[in-house]
C-alpha positions in Angstrom: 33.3 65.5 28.9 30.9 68.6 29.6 30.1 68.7 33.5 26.4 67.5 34.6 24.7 68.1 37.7 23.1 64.6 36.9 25.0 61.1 37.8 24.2 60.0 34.9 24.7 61.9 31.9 21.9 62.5 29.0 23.5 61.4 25.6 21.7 62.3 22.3 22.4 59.2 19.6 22.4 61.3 16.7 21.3 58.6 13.5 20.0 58.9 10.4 19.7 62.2 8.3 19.8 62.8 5.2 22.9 61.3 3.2 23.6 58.2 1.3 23.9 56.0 4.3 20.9 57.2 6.3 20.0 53.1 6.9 23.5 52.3 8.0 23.2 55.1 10.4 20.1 54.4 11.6 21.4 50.8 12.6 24.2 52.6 14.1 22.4 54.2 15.8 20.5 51.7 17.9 22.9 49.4 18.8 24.6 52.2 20.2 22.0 53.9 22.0 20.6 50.3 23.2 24.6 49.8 24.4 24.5 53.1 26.3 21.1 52.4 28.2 22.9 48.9 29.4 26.1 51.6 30.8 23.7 53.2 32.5 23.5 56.3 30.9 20.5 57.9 30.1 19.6 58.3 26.4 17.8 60.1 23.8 17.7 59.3 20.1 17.7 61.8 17.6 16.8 61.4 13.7 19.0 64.0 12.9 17.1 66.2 10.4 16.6 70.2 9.3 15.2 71.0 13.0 18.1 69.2 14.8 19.3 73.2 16.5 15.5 72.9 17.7 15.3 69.6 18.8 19.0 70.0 20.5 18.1 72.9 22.7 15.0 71.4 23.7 16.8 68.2 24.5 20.1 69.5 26.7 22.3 66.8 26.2 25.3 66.8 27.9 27.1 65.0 25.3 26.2 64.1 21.4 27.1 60.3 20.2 27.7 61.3 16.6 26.4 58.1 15.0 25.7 59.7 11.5 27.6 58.4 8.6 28.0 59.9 5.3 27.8 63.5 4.0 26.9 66.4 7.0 27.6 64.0 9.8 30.6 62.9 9.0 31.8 65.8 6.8 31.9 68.5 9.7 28.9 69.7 9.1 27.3 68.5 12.7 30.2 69.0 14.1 30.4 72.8 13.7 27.0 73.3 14.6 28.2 71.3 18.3 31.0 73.4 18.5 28.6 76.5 18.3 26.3 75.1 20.6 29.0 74.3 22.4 27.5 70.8 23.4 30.7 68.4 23.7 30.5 65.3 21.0 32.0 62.1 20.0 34.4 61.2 17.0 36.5 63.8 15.2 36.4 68.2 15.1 35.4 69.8 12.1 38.7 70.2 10.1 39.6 66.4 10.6 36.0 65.5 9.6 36.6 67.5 6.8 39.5 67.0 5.5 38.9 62.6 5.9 35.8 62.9 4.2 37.5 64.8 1.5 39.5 61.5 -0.1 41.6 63.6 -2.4 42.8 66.1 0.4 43.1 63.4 3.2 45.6 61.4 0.6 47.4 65.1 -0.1 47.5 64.9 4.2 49.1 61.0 4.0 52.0 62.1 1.5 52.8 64.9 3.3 54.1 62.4 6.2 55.4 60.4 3.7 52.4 57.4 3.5 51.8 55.6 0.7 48.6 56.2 -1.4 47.0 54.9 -4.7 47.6 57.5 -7.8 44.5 59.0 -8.6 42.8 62.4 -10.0 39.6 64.4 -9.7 37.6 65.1 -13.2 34.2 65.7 -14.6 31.6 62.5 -14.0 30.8 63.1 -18.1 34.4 63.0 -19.2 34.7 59.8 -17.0 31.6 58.5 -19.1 33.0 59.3 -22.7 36.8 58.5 -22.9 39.4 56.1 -20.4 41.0 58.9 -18.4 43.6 56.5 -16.7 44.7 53.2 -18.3 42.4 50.3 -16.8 42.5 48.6 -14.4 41.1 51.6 -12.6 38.3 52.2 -10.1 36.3 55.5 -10.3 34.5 56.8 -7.6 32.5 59.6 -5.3 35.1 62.2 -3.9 33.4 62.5 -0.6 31.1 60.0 0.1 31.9 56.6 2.2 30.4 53.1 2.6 31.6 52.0 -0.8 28.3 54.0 -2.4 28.9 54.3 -6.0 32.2 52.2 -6.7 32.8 51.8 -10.4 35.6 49.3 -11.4 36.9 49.2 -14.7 39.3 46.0 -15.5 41.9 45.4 -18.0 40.5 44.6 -21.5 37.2 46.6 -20.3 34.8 47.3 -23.8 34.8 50.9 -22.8 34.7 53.6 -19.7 31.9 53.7 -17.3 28.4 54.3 -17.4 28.5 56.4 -14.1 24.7 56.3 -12.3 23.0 60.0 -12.4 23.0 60.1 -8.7 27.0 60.1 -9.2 28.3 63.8 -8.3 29.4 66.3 -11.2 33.6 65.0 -10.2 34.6 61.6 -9.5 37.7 60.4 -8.3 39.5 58.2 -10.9 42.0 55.9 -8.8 43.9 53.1 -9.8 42.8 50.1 -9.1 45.5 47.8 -6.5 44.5 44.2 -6.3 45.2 42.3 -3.4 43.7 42.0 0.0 41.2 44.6 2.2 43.0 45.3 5.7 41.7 47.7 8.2 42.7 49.1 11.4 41.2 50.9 14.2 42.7 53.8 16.3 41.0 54.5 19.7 42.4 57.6 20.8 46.6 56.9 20.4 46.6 53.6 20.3 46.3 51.5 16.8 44.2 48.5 18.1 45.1 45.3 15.8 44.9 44.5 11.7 41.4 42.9 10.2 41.5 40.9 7.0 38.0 41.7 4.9 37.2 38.7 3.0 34.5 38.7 0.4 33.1 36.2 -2.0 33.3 38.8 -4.8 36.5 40.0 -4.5 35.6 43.4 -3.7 33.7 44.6 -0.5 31.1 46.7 -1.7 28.0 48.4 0.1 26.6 44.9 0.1 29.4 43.0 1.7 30.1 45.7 4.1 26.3 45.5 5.4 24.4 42.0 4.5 25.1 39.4 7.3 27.3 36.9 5.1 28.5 39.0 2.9 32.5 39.3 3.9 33.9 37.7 6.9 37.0 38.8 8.8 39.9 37.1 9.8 41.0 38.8 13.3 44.1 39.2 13.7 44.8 39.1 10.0 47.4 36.0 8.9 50.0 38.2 7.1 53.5 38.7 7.7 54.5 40.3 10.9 56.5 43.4 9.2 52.9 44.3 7.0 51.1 44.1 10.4 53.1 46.1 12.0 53.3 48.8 9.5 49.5 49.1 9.2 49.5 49.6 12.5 52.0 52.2 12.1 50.3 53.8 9.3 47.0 54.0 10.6 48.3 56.0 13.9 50.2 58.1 11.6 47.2 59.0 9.6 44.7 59.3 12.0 47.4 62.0 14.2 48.3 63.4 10.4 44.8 64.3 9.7 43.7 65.5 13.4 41.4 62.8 14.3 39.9 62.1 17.9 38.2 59.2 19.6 38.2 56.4 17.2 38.9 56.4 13.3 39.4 53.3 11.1 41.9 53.6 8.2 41.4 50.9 5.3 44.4 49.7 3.0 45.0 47.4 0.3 47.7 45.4 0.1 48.9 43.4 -3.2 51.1 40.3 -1.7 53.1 39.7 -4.7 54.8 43.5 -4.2 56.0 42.7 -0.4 56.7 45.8 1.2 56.1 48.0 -1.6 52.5 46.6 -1.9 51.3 48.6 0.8 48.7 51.6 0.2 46.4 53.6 2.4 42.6 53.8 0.8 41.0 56.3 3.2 40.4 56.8 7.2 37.1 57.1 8.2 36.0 59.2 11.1 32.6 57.6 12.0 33.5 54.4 11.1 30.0 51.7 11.5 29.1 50.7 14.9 26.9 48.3 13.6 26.9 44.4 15.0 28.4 43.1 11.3 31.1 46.3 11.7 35.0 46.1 12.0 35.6 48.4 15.1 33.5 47.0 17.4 35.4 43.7 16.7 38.3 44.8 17.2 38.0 46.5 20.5 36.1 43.1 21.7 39.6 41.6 20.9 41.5 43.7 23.1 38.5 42.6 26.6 36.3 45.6 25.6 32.4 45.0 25.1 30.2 47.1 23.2 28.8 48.1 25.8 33.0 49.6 27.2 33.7 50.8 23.9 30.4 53.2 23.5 30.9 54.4 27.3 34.2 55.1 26.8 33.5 57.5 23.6 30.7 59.0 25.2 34.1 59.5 28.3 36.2 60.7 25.4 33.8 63.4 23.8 34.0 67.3 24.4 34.1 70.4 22.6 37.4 72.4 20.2 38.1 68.7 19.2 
């Protein structure tokens, strides 16, 4: 972290903006910045909008919390202009950001160290919308946006392809579509912390289940067999060093049960993963002895610049 003449250094929550999942961010955000105040740090937060150069130099933080989620926070976008400024942050660099954000590059990343991803290919939204481009089931979806926005899935038997929403971008990923069970992990710094089971009354954990208090509860540490724990474990280390990630990163997986070992698949990592009461990293640090509160200082401990 950045040297300060103060004792107690001035963090800038950065929340909000402009993407997709401005109101997740926001929420973010404030837990965050309310968790920092109770560490005794001193805290400003920042909407981050087109005058956040301006409202940065006026504020002199010593450190950014990157709370943002979603397209330009998460995307390395904010994080170059921090490197310019030369303000030290929390969360990823900008080539991690951007290549995690990026789902069909980040699963180029995972099978270059050999980890196991879903098949899947970029093509036009309107080709998407006129003819099946992979044999159902499949699940088409935004390239590089997070929080489940925009999740199309197409099941056996399905009448016909897609009507994909205007506010879909101009390519979509098309993915196959793995049933079985949600599993996430978190990696704080170079440790993977422990295995979550996400479990949702409609069998899919959409924007909804991911955000609305009872909509998915999680079992902690997840009930499944001792050799799949471990290797998510395993797996989520690997693709968090694989794709250059810092401070903490959650990788998500699907597992189909009835496959064993084989069954196994990496969905995405995410490099600003929610920090929001109902979200899956804060739990799992709380596991391991570490409050909120622990777990925002110790980010705020972790951030710096050339990350």
């Amino acid at each position: 972290m950045g040297k300060s003449s103060r004792t107690n250094p001035k963090v800038a929550v950065l929340m909000g903006g402009p993407s997709a999942e401005r109101e997740v961010s926001l929420s973010s955000g404030r837990e965050c910045a309310a968790a920092l105040r109770g560490e005794g740090f001193e805290v400003v937060e920042l909407d981050a909008g087109p005058d956040l150069y301006a409202r940065l130099l006026d504020i002199k933080p010593d450190v950014v919390f990157n709370a943002l989620h979603g397209r330009w926070g998460e995307d390395g976008c904010v994080q170059g202009l921090l490197e310019w400024m030369r303000i030290p942050y929390t969360h990823s660099g900008v080539l991690a950001s951007a290549l995690a954000m990026d789902k069909q590059r980040s699963k180029e990343v995972y099978q270059a160290v050999d980890l196991p991803v879903v098949p899947s290919v970029i093509v036009p939204k309107v080709e998407v919308i006129e003819v099946h481009v992979m044999e159902p089931p499949y699940v088409a979806k935004p390239n590089n946006e997070g929080s489940s926005v925009g999740i199309y899935i197409v099941h056996e038997g399905s009448n016909g392809p897609p009507q994909l929403s205007e506010d879909m971008p101009e390519f979509v990923m098309v993915e196959k579509y793995i049933a079985g069970r949600e599993l996430t992990v978190t990696v704080m710094g170079d440790r993977a912390l422990t295995v979550t089971e996400i479990m949702t009354d409609g069998g899919w954990y959409d924007y909804d289940a991911k955000y609305k208090p009872g909509g998915s509860w999680h079992v902690l540490p997840a009930e499944i067999p001792q050799d799949i724990f471990d290797r998510c474990l395993d797996y989520a280390l690997r693709a968090h060093d694989a794709l250059g990630c810092k401070g903490v990163s959650r990788t998500d997986f699907r597992w189909d049960d009835g496959m064993g070992d084989d069954g196994l698949f990496l969905l995405e990592t995410n490099t600003q993963p929610g920090m929001t009461p109902t979200s899956l990293v804060p739990e799992q640090a709380e596991h391991f002895g570490m409050s909120f509160g622990q777990l925002c200082a110790w980010m705020v401990e972790d951030a710096s610049c050339d990350r």
